[in-house]
C-alpha positions in Angstrom: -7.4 33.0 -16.8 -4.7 30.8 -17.8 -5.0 26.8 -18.5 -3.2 26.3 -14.8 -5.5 27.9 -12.9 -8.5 26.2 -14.5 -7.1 23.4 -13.5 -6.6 23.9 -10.2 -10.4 25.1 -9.9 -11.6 22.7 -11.4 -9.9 20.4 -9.4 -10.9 22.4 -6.3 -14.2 22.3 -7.1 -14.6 18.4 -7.6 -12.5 18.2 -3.9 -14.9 20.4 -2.6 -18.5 19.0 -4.5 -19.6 22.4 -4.0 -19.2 25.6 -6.2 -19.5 27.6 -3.3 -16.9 25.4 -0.8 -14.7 25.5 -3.8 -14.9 29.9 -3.8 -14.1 29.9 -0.3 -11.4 27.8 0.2 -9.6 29.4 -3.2 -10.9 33.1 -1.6 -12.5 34.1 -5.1 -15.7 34.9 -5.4 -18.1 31.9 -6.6 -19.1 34.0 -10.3 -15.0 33.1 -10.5 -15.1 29.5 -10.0 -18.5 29.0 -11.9 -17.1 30.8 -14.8 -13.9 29.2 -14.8 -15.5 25.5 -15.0 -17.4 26.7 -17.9 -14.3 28.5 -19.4 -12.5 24.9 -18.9 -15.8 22.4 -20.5 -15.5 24.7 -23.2 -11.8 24.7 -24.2 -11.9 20.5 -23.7 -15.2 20.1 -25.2 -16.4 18.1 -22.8 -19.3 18.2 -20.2 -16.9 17.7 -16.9 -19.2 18.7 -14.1 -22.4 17.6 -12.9 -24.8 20.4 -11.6 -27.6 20.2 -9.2 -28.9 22.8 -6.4 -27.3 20.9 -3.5 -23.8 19.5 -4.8 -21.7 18.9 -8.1 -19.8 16.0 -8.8 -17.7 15.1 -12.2 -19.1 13.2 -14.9 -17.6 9.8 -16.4 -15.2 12.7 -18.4 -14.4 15.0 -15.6 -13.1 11.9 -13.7 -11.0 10.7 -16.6 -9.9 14.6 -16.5 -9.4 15.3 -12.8 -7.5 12.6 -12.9 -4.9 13.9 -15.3 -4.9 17.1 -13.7 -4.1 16.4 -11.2 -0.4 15.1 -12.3 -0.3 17.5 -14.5 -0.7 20.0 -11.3 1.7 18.1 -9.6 4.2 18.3 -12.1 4.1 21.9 -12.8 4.3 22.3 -8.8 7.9 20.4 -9.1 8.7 21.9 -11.7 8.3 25.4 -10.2 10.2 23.6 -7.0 13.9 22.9 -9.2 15.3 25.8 -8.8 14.7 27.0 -5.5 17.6 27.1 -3.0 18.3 23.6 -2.2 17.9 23.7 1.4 14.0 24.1 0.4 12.1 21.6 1.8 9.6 19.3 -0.6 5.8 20.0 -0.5 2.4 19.1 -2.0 0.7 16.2 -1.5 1.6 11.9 -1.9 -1.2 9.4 -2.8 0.2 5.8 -1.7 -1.3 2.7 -1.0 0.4 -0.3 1.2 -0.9 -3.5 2.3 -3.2 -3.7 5.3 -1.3 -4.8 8.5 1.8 -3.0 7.1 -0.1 0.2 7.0 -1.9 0.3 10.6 1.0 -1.9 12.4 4.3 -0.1 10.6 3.5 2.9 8.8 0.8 4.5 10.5 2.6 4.6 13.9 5.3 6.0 12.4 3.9 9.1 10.4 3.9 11.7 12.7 7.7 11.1 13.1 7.4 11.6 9.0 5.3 15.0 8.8 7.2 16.3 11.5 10.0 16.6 9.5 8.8 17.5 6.4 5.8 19.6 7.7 5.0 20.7 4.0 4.1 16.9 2.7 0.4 15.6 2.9 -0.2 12.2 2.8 -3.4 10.3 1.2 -2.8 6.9 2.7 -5.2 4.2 0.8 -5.0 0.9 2.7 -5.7 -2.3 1.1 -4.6 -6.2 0.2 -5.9 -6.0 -3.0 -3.9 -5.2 -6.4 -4.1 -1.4 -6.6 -4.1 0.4 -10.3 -2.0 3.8 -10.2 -3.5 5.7 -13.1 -7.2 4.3 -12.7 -6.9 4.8 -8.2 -5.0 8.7 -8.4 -1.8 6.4 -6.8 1.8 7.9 -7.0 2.9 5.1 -5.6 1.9 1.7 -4.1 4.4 -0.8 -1.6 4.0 -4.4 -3.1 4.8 -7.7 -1.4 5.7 -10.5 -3.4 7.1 -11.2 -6.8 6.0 -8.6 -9.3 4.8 -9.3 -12.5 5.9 -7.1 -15.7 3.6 -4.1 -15.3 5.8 -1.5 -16.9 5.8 0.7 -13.8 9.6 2.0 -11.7 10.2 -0.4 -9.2 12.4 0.4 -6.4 13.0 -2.8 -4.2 12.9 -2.7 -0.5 14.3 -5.7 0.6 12.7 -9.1 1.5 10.1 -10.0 4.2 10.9 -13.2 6.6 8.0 -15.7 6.7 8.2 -17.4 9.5 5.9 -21.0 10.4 3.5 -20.8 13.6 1.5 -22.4 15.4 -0.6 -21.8 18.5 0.1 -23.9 22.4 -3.3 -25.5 22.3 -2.6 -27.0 18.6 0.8 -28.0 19.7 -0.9 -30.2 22.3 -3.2 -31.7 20.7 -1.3 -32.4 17.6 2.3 -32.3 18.6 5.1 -30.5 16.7 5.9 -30.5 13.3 9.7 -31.1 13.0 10.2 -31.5 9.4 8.2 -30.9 6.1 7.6 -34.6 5.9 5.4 -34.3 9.2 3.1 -31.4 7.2 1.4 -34.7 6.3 0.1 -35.4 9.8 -0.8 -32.0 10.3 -3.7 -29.2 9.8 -3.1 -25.9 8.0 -5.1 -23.0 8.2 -5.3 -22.5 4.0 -4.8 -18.8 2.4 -6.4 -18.2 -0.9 -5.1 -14.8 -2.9 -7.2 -12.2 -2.8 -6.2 -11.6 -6.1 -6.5 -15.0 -7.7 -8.8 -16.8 -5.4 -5.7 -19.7 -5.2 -5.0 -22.0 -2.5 -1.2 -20.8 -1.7 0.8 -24.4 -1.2 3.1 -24.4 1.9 6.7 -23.6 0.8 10.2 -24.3 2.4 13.6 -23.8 1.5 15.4 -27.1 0.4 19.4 -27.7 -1.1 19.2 -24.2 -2.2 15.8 -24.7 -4.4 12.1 -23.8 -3.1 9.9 -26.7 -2.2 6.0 -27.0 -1.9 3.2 -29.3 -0.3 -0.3 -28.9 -0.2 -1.5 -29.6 3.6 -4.7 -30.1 4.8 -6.9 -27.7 6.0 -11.0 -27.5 7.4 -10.2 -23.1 7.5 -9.3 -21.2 4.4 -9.0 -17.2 4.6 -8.1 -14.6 2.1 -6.3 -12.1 4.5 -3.6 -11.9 7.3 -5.8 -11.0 10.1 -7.9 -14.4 9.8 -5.3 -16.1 9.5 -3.2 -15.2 12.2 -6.7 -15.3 13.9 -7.6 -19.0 12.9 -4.4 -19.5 14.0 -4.4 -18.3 17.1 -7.3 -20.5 17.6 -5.9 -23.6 16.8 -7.1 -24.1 14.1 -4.0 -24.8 12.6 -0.7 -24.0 11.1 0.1 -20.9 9.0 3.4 -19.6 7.7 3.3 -15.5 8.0 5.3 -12.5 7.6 7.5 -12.6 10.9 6.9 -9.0 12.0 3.0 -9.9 11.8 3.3 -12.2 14.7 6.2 -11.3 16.8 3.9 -9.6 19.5 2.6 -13.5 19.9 5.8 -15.1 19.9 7.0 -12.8 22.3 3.8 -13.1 25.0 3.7 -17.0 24.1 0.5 -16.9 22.3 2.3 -18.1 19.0 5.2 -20.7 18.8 7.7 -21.0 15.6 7.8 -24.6 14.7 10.5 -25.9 11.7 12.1 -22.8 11.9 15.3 -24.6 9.6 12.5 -24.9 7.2 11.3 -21.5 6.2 10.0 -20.2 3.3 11.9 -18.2 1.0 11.6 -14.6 2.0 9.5 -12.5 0.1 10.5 -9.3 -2.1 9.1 -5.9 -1.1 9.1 -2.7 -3.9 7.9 0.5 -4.1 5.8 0.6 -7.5 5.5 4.2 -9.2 4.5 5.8 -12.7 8.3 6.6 -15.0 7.4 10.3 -15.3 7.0 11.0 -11.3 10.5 8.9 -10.0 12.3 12.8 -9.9 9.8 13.9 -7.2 11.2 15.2 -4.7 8.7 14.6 -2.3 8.1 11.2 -3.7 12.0 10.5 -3.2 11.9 11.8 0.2 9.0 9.6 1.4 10.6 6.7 -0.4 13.7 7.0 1.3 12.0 7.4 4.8 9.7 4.2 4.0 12.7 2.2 3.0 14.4 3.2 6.4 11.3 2.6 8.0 10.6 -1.4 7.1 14.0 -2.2 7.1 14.0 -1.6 10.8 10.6 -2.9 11.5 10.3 -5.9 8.8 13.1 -7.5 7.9 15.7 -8.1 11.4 13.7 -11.0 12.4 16.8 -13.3 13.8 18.0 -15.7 11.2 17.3 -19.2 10.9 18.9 -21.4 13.5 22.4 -23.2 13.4 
């Protein structure tokens, strides 16, 4: 048995946490798949599987390993796909990870649309706020918002993300409207701290061309967009947002846009992925579709006003 296929049982195998699972689902008898995880601990010289009468799971090693099979897997699998007839459609399987509300809200409604047309693609859709590590989370590639630092991965840019200013009826009333940044001081903010960093975010506005920032007051500080647009909602206070996250409100009157000739700069959006994987074919497809995607959903909030 060659190095390939140990590979793929191996990987199979951890997938499956059973030796007998894995057998079935590769239709080779279970003497086949033991055999070929021993073959494998032996040729890396590594214990990569951990053995007990109900289930097997991999060690600290076979982690590290499964890991790095499974690009290597994926690689060999586009490499066997360059030279078939270029009508051929891509296949295999695409790890991302997006942001929360952009994943239920934008990209999950739109998937079926997605595998439809390429009915050969699988997608392992992780969903999270937090900063995502490709090599250590098994990501090909991860959708970022905001500026990026220098982390040595491929960016492809998407475009930029309006942030719009809100606030609820019932805050309006009781506080009145905010015309201008110098009224911020007057006014209550429903705070976001970074789930990252654990800081405060100042409120930012666009000023002769440059970005300007005040700190406003706030008795509510949360640490993702569904609190806030909940606090919000509340009135609790004032929040700048993504547009598309609150359009719904705007639309049924819920939310009101208040200083909208002073918005924050909009922010960047990027596709993040490892050098050695931009060529993938299904990765360039699904990049393509995504880019298509958010540029119709995100980013034709109307301008700011004249």
């Amino acid at each position: 048995m060659d190095r390939i296929d140990l590979f793929r049982i191996f990987l199979r195998v951890v997938d499956c946490s059973n030796f007998t699972r894995a057998a079935d689902t590769l239709g080779v008898p279970r003497s086949t798949v033991s055999s070929a995880v021993i073959e494998l601990e032996k040729k890396v010289g590594a214990r990569l599987i951990h053995r007990t009468t109900r289930r097997v799971s991999a060690t600290h090693d076979g982690k590290a390993f499964y890991v790095r099979c499974q690009r290597l897997i994926a690689d060999v699998e586009e490499t066997e796909n360059l030279f078939r007839q270029a009508g051929a459609k891509p296949t295999g399987k695409i790890r991302i990870n997006v942001p929360g509300r952009i994943g239920r809200l934008v990209i999950a409604p739109a998937l079926p649309d997605f595998l439809k047309t390429y009915p050969d693609i699988d997608i392992d859709m992780g969903v999270t706020d937090r900063a995502v590590d490709l090599v250590e989370d098994n990501v090909d590639c991860v959708l970022r918002v905001g500026t990026l630092g220098d982390s040595g991965l491929i960016a492809r840019p998407i475009g930029k993300l309006p942030l719009i200013n809100v606030a609820s009826p019932a805050y309006l009333a009781q506080f009145g409207t905010p015309e201008t940044a110098e009224d911020l001081e007057r006014h209550w903010a429903v705070n976001y701290a970074s789930p990252s960093t654990g800081r405060v975010e100042d409120w930012e506005w666009m000023e002769d061309g440059g970005v300007r920032s005040l700190h406003v007051r706030g008795r509510v500080t949360v640490n993702n967009a569904e609190a806030s647009i909940a606090c919000c909602l509340s009135g609790l206070g004032l929040i700048q947002i993504p547009a598309y996250d609150v359009q719904q409100h705007i639309e049924t009157g819920e939310l009101v846009e208040v200083m909208p000739h002073q918005r924050a700069e909009p922010m960047p959006m990027a596709l993040l992925y490892l050098h050695r994987q931009h060529l993938s074919r299904r990765l360039q497809v699904f990049a393509d579709w995504l880019e298509a995607l958010l540029k119709l959903k995100l980013m034709t909030y109307p301008d700011r006003p004249v």
